[in-house]
C-alpha angles and dihedrals in degrees: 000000000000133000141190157226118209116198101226099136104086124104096240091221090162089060088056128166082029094051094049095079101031143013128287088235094057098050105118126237122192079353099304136090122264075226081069109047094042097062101046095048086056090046080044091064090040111265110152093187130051126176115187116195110217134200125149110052092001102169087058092059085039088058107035090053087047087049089059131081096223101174088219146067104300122182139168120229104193124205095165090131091062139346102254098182129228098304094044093040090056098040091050080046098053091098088063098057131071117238104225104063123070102250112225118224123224140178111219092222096045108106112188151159089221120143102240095185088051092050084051089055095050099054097051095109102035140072091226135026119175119187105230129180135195084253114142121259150143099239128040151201108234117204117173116238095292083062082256114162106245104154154333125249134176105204094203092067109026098235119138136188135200134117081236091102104230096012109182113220090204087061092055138084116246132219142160117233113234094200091253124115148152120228134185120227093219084075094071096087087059084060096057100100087038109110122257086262115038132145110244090228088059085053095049092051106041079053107032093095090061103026130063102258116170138181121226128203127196124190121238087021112171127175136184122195114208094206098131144043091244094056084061093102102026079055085052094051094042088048084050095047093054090040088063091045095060099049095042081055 
């Protein structure tokens, strides 16, 4: 079994005016919600219970899931009294989920041709397993040479974090985060003196010394992030592209 967590809840300030009347998760693409997409692409890999966690708008997510007939184990996770990022959305989500199935971890806005059954066989003998990619960027995830998680650096700035004193960014090897992980519920205890609103990556890597955190690579990986209004049509050819691909397969 797998189940999911579907990141619905931010304010999609990027997607304006769009966003100002309804929810990120709920902008179409190729005439259907990301919403949409999202999930079957989750049902599609398996998962037979998603919990999204909602924010802005929230009534309108409420109502469009309950409007749909999923074939799965569908919930609502509601943060509408305040935004508690990844790692507080997931913690106040914990109850939802069982915990004896790896939850996979996915950003509403993230469009991909990622394996997502690969990405569950990789992580069957980790805590943590975060799907990373040579994308360019100015701040990166650093594993030693096992693909283990030893640190964080922006290159921009120089800064670097990791509990490795006098970790060296050049030694390490360097990869992009995609937004997609899989996480293992036996891992929840470890969130109990986290505050009500914390980022997942300040929890891996306040944790990565001590907790099986892994980077995994696919080949031909290819991601979109509908952040903004002008990724919109470039969102609708690359749903199109990866239409055509599954039916050719």
């Amino acid at each position: 079994m797998m189940q999911s967590f579907l990141l619905a809840a931010g304010l999609g300030t990027r997607l304006k005016p769009l966003t100002d009347s309804i929810p990120k998760a709920l902008v179409p693409v190729a005439g259907t919600p990301l919403l949409k997409h999202i999930s079957q692409k989750l049902i599609d890999a398996g998962a037979e219970r998603i919990v999204i966690n909602t924010h802005h708008f929230s009534e309108q997510i409420i109502d469009y899931v309950a409007s749909q007939d999923w074939n799965i184990e569908l919930k609502i996770s509601d943060e509408s009294a305040q935004l508690l990022d990844t790692g507080g959305g997931l913690k106040k989500a914990q109850h939802l989920f069982s915990p004896d199935a790896p939850i996979l971890i996915h950003n509403v806005d993230i469009l991909s041709n990622a394996n997502l059954q690969q990405l569950e066989h990789a992580h069957k003998h980790h805590d943590v397993t975060l799907l990373v990619s040579k994308r360019t960027t100015n701040r990166y995830l650093l594993f030693n040479d096992d693909m283990r998680l030893v640190g964080w650096t922006n290159i921009q700035t120089g800064e670097v974090r990791s509990p490795y004193p006098n970790l060296d960014p050049s030694a390490c090897r360097q990869f992009a985060f995609s937004g997609i992980h899989m996480f293992s519920p036996k891992l929840f205890p470890l969130m109990d003196n986290c505050p009500e609103k914390f980022p997942i990556m300040d929890f891996y890597l306040n944790h990565c010394h001590e907790i099986d955190i892994y980077g995994a690579t696919q080949e031909g990986l290819q991601l979109l992030d509908v952040g903004k209004c002008d990724a919109l049509a470039e969102a609708e050819k690359f749903i199109t592209t990866l239409n055509a691909a599954s039916n050719i397969n």
